[in-house]
N, C-alpha and C positions, 0 to 999 in steps of 0.2 A: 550410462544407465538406461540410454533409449529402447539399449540390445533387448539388455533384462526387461522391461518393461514389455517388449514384445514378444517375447519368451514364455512370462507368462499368462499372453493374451493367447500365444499356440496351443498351450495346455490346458485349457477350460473345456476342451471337450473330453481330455480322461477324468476329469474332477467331477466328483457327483455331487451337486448341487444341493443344498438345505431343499425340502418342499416348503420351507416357506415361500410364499409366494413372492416374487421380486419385483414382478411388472407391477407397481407403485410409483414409477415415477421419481423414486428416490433421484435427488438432484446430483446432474454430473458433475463432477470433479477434474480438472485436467493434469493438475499436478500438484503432487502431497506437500504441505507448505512445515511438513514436521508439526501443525499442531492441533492437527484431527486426522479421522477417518475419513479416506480421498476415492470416493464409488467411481466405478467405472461402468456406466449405466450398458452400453456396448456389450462389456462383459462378465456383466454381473457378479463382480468382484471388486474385493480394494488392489489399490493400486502398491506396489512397491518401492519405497524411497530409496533413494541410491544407497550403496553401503549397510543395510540395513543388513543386519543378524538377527534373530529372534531366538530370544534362551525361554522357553517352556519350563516354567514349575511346578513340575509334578511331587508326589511322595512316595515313588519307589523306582528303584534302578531298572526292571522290566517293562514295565511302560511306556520311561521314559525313551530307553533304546529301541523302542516297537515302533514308536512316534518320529524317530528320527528317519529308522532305514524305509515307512509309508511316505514320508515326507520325498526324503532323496528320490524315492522307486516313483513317484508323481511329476516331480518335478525335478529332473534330474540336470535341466539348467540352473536350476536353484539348489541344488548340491551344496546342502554343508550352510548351508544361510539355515536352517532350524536347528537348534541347541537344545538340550535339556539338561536342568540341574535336577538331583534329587533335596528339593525345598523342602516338603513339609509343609503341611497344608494345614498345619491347628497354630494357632496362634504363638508368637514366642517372637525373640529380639530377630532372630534371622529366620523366619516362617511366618507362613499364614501372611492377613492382612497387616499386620504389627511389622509385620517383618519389612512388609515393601515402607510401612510407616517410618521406621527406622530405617532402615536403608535407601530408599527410596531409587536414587537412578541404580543402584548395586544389586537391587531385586530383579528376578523376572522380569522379563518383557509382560509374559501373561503365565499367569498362576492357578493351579487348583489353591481353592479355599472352604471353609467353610460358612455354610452360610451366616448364621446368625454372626458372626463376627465380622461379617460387612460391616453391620449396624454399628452409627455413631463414628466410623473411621472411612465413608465414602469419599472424604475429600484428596485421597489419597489413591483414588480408582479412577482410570477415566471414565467420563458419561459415555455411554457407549452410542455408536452409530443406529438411527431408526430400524435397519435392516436387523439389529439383533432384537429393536424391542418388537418384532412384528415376530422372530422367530420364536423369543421366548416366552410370549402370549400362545403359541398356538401350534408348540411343538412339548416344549418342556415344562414340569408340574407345575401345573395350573399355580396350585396355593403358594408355595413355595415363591414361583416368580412373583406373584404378585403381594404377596407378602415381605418380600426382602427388597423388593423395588417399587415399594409404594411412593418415595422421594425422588423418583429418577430410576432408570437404566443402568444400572452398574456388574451386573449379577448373573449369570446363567446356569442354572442348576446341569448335571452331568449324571451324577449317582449318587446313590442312597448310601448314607453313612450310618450304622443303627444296630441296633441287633435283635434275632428275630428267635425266639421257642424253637426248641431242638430236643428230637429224643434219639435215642441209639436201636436202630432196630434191634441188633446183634445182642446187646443187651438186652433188651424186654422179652426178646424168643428164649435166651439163657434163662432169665426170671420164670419163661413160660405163665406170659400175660400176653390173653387174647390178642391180638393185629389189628380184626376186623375192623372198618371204619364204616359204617354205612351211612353217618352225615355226610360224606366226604369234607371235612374240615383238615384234613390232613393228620389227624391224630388219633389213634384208637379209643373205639369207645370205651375199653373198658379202666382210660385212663382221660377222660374229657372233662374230667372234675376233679378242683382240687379235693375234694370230700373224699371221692375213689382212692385217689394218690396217698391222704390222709392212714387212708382205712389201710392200705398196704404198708406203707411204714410203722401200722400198730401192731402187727399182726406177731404173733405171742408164739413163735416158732422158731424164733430168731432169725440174727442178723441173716441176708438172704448175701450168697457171693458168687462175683462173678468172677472169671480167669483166676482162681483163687485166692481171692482179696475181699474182704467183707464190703458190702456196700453202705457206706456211716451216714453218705446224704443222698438222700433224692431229686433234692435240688439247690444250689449253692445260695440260696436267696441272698440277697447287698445287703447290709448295711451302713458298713461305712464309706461306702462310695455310692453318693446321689442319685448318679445321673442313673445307674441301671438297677439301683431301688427303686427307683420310680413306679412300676408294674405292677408293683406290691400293695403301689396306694392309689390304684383305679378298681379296686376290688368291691368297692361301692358305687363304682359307676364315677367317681370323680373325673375331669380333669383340669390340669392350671388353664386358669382366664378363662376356663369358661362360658363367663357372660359374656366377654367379648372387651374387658375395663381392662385394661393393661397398668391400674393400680389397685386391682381388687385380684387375686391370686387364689380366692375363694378356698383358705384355709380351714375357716370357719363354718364350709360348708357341711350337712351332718355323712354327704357320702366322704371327704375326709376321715371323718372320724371310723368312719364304716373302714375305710382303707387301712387304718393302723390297726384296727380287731381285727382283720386278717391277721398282718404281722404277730399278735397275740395269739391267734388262732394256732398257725404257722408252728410257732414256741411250744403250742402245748401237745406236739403230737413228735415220736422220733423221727421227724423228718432230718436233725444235723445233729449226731452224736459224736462224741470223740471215741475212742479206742477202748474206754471202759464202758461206755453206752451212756457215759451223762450227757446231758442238753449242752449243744457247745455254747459258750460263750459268746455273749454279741463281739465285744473286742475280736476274737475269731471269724469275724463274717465280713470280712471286706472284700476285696477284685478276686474272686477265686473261679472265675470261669474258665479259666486256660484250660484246666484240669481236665475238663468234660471231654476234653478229646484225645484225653488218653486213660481214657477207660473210668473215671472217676466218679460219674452218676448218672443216671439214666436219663437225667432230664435238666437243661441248662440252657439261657440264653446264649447265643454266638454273634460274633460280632462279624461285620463286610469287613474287615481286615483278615479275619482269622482264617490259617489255609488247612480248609476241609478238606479238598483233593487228595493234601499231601498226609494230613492224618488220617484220612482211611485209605490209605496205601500201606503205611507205615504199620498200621494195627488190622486190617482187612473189617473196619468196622462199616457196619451203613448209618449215615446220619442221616437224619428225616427233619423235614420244617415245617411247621403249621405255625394254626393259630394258639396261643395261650390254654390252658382248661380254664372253665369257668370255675366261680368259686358264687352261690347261693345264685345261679343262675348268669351272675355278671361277666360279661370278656373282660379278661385283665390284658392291656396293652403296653409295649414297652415303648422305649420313646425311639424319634429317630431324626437325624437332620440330614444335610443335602451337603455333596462335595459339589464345587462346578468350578468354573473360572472366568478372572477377568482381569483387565490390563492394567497394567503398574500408571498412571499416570503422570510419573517421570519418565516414561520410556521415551527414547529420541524416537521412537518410529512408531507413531500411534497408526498410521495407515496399516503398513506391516503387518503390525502387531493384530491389528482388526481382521487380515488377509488369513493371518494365522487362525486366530480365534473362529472364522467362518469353517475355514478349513475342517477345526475340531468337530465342529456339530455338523458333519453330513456324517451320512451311513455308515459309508466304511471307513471314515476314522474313527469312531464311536464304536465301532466292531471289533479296530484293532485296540482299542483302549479296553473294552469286556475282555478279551481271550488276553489279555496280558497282563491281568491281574485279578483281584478278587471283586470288583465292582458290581455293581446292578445299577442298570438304568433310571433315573429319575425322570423320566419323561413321561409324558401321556401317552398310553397302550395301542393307539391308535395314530403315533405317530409315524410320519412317514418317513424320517430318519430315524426310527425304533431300528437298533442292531439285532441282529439274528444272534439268537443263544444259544448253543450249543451243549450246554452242560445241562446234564441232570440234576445237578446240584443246585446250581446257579436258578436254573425252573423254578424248584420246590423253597430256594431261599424267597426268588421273588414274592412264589407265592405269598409263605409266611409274614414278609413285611406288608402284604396289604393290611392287615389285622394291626399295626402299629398307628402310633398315633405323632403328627408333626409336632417337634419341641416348637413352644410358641414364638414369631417372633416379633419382632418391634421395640422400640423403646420405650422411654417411663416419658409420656404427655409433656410435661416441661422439662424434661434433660433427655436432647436428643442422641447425647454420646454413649446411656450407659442402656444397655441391654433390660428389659423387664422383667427376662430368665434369667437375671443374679441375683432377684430375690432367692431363689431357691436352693441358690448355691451360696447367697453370702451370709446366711444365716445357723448355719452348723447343723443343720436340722437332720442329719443322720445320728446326731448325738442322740436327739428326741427317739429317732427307732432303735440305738440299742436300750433306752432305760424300758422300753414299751419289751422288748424283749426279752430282757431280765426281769420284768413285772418291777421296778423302781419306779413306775408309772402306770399310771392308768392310761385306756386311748383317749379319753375326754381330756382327762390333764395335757399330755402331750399337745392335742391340738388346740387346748386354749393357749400353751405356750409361745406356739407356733405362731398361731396369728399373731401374738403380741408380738413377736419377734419381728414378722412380717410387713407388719405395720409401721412400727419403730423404721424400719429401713427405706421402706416409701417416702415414707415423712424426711428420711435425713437424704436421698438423696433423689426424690423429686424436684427439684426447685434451679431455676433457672440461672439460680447466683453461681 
């Protein structure tokens, strides 16, 4: 293993370096004892344990093979020592953080995951080496790092997970609706309010169609899926925790209430008809955004998974990203979290495996990870491992995710295993937006129910027992 070891002390001057800064003094290490990360001050990398393999979990098969053959082409003494599985990076018996929980040495070496699912399952991560917490303070999203690693070092954000306001240009010139934008917000003026949008779907001329297909929504608004209803209810300026009480979820706040009159608002205008032109159905309004990219409505959130490239190939359409429209003046925001990665702490090779993890956060593997799938950078703009982007698309999405707002994270004050973001999921509370849709509710009603709901589950699973 001495070879290897000197092998890749030769290759440190094709490997481009983190800018984090390394001359710290971080302490030398002479040889990896298998149960940490072993610096090599000399050559400002970890060291490699004999034998060592490293399997990469990523979640999709392009990537991962992008990361292999950068790896090989770098280190082509170290040929065939990086591996990658297609894991799967949201939570589940074999994915995400759960997975290595479950699995544990059967997991990746090192993983993409998602962030807020660190929380409450860190024991199950290794604490990572000073050199990544110096890089992820002062390379990658501020908040995010320091939010997900307020208990330790476990975490390094990579890319934006989320989905960000989307119009079809191709469609709105068909509709023959102004372009112009002279805010530059990315989105034309003469659609920068939902009131505008509103006014267009009333308009008493009939259904307007495009490629010969009536256009029935404007915009596919959620209801019964949470996470990208959300947008819906910052239409008064809300958002969760707010204050900053990660048991106060500020239900009861009166811009909540102001966010479900939207939804109300929303219903009373033909923004979602069916085929005969009645108001759809809230039961009718759950995950329907695939649609938008195959010609389906002018206007619809898109998710970093979702491949625009290949549907305006497919359709010759142009898709554009901005910020949300206002609605009585407010930016409505959709939500958004962070992919990154971090090491199984079952792994036999936590040196290794750190040697790897370094490796992923310089420039150009971060370049190769952007141009090999649908990602956007989660790092600070002025980072010096920021990868060069290349896409037009990939631009105008970043843009639009500024205009988002981070899912909160941390846990509930005395139960540090369970997330503070499952109030909002374990409460059913999209049931609350279809009755508001249907008018079976008032927005007042709704949101006193909410909170009580909200409340009740603080209560039962705050507490330390």
């Amino acid at each position: 293993m001495k070879k290897l070891l000197l092998v890749v002390a030769s290759f440190v001057a094709v490997f481009a370096l983190s800018a984090c800064n390394t001359e710290r003094g971080y302490t030398d290490c002479e040889t990896p004892d298998g149960t940490q990360a072993c610096w090599s001050s000399d050559d400002e990398q970890f060291r490699w344990e004999e034998g060592a393999v490293i399997e990469i979990g990523v979640d999709n098969d392009n990537m991962g093979a992008a990361l292999v053959e950068a790896w090989n082409a770098a280190y082509p003494e170290l040929a065939d020592k990086v591996v990658f599985r297609n894991y799967g990076s949201a939570n589940g018996d074999s994915s995400g953080v759960q997975g290595i929980e479950t699995g544990q040495g059967e997991a990746p070496d090192v993983a993409l995951v998602i962030d807020n699912e660190v929380t409450g399952r860190v024991a199950n991560l290794l604490s990572l080496h000073e050199y990544f917490g110096d890089l992820g303070a002062e390379q990658t999203h501020e908040v995010v790092y320091e939010s997900i690693n307020a208990k330790g070092d476990y975490y390094l954000p990579a890319f934006y997970d989320g989905m960000t306001f989307s119009w079809n240009k191709t469609m709105l010139e068909a509709l023959n609706i102004d372009l112009t934008d002279e805010n530059e917000d990315g989105l034309p003026d003469a659609v920068d309010t939902w009131e505008e949008i509103f006014a267009l779907a009333d308009e008493t001329t009939g259904r307007p169609t495009f490629e010969g297909e009536e256009v029935l929504e404007w915009f596919p608004i959620s209801l019964g899926e949470p996470w990208s209803a959300y947008s819906s209810l910052t239409a008064g300026g809300w958002q969760l925790f707010s204050s900053g009480d990660l048991t106060d979820p500020g239900f009861d706040d009166p811009e909540f209430e102001d966010g479900l009159a939207f939804i109300q608002e929303f219903a009373s205008h033909d923004m979602s008809v069916d085929e005969t032109g009645t108001k759809k159905a809230a039961d009718a309004m759950g995950w329907r955004w695939d649609a938008y990219l195959d010609g389906a409505y002018p206007f619809s959130l898109v998710g970093t998974w979702q491949d625009v490239d290949g549907k305006e190939a497919e359709h010759g359409y142009d898709f554009k990203f901005s910020a949300m429209p206002t609605y009585d003046g407010v930016q409505l925001t959709p939500l958004m979290k962070t992919k990154g990665f971090v090491i199984n702490a079952f792994t036999e090779y936590p040196s290794a495996a750190s040697e790897v993890l370094r490796w992923l956060y310089t420039k150009d593997t971060l370049e190769v990870m952007i141009n090999s799938s649908a990602y956007l950078p989660a790092l600070q703009t002025d980072a010096d491992i920021y990868p060069e982007i290349d896409s037009e698309n990939k631009e105008e999405f970043a843009f639009g995710m500024r205009f988002n707002t981070l899912e909160p994270a941390g846990s509930l004050p005395e139960a540090d295993t369970i997330r503070a973001m499952n109030v909002y999921y374990s409460i059913s509370i999209e049931n609350f937006y279809r009755e508001v849709w249907d008018g079976t509710m008032t927005p007042a009603e709704a949101a006193a129910d909410i909170h009580s709901a909200a409340e009740q589950w603080i209560t039962d699973n705050n507490t330390s027992e």
